[in-house]
DSSP file (Angstrom, degrees, kcal/mol; ACC not computed):
  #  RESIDUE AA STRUCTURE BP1 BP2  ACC     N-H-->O    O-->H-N    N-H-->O    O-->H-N    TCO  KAPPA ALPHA  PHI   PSI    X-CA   Y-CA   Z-CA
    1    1 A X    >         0   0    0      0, 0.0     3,-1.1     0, 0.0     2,-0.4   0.000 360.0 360.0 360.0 133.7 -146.0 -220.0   40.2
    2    2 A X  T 3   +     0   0    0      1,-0.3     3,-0.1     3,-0.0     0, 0.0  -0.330 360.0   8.8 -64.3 124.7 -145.0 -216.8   40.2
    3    3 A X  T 3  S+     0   0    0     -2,-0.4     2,-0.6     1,-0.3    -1,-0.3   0.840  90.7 129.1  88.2  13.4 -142.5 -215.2   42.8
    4    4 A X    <   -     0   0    0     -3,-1.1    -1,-0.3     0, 0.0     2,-0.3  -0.947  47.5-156.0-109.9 112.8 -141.8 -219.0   44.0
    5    5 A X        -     0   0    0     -2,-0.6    26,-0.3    -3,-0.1     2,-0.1  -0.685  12.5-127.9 -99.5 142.6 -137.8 -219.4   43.9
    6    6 A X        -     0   0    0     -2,-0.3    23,-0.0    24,-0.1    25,-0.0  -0.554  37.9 -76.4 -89.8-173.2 -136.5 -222.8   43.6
    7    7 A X        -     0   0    0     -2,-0.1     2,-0.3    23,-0.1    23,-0.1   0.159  38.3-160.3  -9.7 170.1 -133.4 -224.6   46.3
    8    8 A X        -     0   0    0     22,-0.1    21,-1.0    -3,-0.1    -3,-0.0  -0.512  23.5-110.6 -97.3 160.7 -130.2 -223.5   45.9
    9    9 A X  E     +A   28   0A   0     -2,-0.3    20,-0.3    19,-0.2    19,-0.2  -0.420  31.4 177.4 -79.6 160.2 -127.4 -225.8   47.4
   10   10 A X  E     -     0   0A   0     17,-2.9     2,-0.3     1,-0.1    -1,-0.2   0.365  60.1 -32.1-124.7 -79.0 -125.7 -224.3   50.3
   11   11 A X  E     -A   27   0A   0     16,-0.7    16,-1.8     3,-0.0     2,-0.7  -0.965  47.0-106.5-126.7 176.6 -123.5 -227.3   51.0
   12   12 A X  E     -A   26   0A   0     -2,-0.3    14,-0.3    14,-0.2     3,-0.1  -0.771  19.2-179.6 -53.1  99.7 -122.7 -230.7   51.0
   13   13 A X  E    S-     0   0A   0     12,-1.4     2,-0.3    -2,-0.7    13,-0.1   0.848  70.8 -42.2 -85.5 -43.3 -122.7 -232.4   54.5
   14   14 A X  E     -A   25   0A   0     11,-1.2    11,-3.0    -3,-0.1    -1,-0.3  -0.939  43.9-134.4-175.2 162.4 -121.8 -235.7   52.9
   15   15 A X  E     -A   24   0A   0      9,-0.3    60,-0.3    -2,-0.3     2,-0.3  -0.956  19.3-164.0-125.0 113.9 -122.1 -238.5   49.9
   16   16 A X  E     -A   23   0A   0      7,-1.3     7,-1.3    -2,-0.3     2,-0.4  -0.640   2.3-157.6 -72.2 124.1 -122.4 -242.3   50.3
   17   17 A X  E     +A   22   0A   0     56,-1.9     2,-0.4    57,-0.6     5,-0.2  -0.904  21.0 169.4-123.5 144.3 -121.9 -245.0   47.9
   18   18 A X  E >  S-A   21   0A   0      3,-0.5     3,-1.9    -2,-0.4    54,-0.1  -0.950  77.9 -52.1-128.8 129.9 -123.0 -248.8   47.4
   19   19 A X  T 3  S-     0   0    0     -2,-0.4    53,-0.0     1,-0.3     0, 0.0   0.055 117.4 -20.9  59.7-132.6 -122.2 -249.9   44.1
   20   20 A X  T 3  S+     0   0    0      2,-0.0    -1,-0.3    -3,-0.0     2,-0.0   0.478 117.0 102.3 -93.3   9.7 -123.5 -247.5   41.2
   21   21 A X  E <   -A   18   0A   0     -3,-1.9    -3,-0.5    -4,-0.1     2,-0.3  -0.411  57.7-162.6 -90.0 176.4 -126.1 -246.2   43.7
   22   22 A X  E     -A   17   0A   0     -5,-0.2     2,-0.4    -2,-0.0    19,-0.3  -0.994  14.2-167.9-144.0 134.4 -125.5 -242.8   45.4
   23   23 A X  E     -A   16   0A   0     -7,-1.3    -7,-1.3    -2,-0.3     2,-0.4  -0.988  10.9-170.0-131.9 130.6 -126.8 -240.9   48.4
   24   24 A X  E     -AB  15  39A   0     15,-3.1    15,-3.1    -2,-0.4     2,-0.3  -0.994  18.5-151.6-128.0 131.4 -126.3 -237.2   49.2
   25   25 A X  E     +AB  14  38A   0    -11,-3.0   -12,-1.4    -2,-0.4   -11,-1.2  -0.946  30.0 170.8 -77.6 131.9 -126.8 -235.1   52.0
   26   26 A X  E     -AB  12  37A   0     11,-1.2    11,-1.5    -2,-0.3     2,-0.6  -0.900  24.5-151.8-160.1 139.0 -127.5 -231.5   50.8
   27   27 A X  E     -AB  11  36A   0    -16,-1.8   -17,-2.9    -2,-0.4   -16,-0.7  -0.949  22.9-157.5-142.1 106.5 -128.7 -228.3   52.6
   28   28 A X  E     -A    9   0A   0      7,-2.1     7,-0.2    -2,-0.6   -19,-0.2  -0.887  20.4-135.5-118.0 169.1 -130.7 -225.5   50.5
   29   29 A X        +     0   0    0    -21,-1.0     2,-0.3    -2,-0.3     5,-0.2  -0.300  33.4 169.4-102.4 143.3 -131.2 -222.5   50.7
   30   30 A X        -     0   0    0      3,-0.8     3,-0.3    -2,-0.1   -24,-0.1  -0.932  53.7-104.6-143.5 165.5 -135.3 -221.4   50.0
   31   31 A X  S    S+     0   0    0     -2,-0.3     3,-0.1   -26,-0.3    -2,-0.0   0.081 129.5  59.2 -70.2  29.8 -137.2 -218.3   50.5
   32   32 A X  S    S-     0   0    0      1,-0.5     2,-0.4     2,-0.1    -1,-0.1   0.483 117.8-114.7-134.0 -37.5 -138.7 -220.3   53.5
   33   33 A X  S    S+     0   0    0     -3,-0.3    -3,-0.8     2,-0.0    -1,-0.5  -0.949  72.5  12.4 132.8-147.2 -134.5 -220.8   55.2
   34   34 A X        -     0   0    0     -2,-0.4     2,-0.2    16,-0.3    -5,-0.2   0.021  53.6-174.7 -39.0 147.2 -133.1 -223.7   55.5
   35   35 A X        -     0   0    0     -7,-0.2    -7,-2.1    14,-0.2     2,-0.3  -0.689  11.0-158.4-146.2 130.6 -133.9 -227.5   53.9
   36   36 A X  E     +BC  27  48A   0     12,-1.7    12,-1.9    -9,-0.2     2,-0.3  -0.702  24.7 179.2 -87.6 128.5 -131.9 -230.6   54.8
   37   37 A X  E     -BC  26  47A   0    -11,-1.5   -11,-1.2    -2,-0.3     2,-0.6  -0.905  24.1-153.0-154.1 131.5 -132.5 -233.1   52.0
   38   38 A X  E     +BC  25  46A   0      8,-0.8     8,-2.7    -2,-0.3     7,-0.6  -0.936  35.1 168.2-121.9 134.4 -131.2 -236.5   51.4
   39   39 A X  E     -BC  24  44A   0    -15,-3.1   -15,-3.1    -2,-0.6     2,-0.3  -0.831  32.5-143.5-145.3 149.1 -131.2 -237.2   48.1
   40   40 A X  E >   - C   0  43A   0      3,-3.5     3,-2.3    -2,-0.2   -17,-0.1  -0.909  53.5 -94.2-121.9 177.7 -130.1 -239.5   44.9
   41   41 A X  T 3  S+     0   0    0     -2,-0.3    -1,-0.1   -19,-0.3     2,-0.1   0.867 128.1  26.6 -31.6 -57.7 -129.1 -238.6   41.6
   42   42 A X  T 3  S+     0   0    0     -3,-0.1    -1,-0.3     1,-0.0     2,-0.2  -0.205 119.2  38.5-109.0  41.5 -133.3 -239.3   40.7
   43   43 A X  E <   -C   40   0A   0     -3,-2.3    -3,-3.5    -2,-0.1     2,-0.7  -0.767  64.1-120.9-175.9 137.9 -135.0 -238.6   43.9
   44   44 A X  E     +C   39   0A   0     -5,-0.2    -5,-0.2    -2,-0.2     3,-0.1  -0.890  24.2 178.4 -54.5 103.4 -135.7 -237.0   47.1
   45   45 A X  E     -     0   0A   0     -2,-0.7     2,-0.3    -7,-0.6    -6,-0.2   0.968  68.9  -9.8 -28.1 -84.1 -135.5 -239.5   49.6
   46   46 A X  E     -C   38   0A   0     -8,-2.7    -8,-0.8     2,-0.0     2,-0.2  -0.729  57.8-171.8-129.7 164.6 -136.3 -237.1   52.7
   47   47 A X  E     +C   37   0A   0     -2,-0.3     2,-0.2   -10,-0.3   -10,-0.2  -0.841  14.3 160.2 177.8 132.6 -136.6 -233.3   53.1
   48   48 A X  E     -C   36   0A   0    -12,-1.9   -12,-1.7    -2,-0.2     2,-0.3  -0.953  47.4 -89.2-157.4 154.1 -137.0 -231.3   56.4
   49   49 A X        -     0   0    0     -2,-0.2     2,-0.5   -14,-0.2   -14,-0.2  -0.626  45.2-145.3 -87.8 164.9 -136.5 -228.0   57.4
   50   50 A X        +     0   0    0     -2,-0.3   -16,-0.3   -22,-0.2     2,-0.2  -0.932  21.2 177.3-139.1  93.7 -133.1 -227.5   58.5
   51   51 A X        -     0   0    0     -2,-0.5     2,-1.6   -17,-0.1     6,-0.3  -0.781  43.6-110.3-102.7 154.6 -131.6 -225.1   61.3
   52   52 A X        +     0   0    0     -2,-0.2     2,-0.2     4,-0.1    -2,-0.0  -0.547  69.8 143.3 -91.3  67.5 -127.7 -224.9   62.4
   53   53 A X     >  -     0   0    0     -2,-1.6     4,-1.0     0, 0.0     5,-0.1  -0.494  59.0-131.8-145.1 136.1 -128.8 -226.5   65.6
   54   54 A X  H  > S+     0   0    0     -2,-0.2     4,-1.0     2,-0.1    -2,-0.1   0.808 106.8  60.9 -61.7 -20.4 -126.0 -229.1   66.9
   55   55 A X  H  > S+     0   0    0      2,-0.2     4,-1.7     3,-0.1    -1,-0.1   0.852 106.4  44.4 -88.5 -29.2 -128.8 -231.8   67.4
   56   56 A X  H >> S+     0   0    0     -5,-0.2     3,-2.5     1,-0.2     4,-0.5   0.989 118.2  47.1 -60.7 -67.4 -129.8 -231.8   63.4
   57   57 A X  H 3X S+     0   0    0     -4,-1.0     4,-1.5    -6,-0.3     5,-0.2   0.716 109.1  49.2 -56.6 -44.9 -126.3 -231.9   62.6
   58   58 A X  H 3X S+     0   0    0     -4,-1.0     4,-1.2     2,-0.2    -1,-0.3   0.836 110.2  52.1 -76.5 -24.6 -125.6 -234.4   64.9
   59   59 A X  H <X S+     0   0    0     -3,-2.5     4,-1.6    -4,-1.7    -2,-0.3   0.901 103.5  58.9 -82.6 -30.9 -128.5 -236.6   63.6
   60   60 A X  H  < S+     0   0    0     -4,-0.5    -2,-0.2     1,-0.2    -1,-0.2   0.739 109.1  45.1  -3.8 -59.1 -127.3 -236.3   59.9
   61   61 A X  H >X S+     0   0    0     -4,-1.5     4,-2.2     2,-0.2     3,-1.0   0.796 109.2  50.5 -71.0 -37.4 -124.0 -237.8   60.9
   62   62 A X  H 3X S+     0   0    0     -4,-1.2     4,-1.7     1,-0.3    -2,-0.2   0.994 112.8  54.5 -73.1 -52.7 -125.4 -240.6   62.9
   63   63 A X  H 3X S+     0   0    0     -4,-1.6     4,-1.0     1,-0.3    -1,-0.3   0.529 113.0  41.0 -14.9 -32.3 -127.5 -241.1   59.6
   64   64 A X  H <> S+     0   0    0     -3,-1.0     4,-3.9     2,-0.2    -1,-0.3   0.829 111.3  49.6-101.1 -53.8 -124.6 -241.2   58.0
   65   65 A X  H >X S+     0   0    0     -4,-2.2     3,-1.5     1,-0.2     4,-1.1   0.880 111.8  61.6 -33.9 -66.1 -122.5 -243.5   60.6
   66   66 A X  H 3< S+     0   0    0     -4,-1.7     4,-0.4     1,-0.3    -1,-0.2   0.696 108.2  33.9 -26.7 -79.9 -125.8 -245.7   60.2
   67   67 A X  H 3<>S+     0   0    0     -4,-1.0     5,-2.4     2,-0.2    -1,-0.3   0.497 111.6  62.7 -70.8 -24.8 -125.8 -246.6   56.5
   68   68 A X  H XX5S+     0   0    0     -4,-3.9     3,-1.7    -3,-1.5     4,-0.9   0.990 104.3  54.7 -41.0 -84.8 -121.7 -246.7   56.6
   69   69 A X  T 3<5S+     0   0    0     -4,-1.1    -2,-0.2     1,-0.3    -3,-0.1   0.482 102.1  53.6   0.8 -43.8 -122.5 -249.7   59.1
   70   70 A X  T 345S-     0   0    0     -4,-0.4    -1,-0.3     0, 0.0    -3,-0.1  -0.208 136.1 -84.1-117.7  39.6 -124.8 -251.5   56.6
   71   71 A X  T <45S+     0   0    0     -3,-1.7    -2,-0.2     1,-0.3    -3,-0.2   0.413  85.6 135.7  87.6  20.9 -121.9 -251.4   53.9
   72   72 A X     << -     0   0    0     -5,-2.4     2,-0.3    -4,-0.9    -1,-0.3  -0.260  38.3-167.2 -71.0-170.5 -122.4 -247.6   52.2
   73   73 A X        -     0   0    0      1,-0.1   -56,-1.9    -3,-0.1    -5,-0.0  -0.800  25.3 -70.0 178.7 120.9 -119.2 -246.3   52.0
   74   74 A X              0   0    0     -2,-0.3   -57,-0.6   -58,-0.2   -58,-0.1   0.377 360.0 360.0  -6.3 166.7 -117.5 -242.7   51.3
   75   75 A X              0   0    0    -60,-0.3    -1,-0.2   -59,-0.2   -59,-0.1   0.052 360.0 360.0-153.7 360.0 -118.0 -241.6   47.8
């Protein structure tokens, strides 16, 4: 489609790993703002739009705490 720009990364919030698997949190950039996307190497997982709001931020990290908890683990 014309005049349709893809993501760009903006950053990294964090990366998980269990084994060989992998989990990223990732915030791009769109001609729409913001997108929060938790992602592996070969999939979107979740995608939301994403403002620099303490309470998204803060749910991303619980997210993260969460899946620490059930044996992910810093990457």
């Amino acid at each position: 489609m014309p005049g349709v720009s893809q993501p760009r990364p903006v950053a990294t919030l964090w990366q998980l790993a269990w084994d060989d698997d992998r989990l990223s949190c990732v915030v791009y950039r769109n001609t729409d703002g913001l997108q929060m996307r938790l992602e592996s190497p070969t999939a979107i997982i979740l995608s939301e739009p994403f403002d620099l709001q303490p309470g998204a931020i803060a749910r991303m990290h619980a997210l993260r705490e969460s899946l620490k908890r059930r044996g992910w683990r810093e990457s």
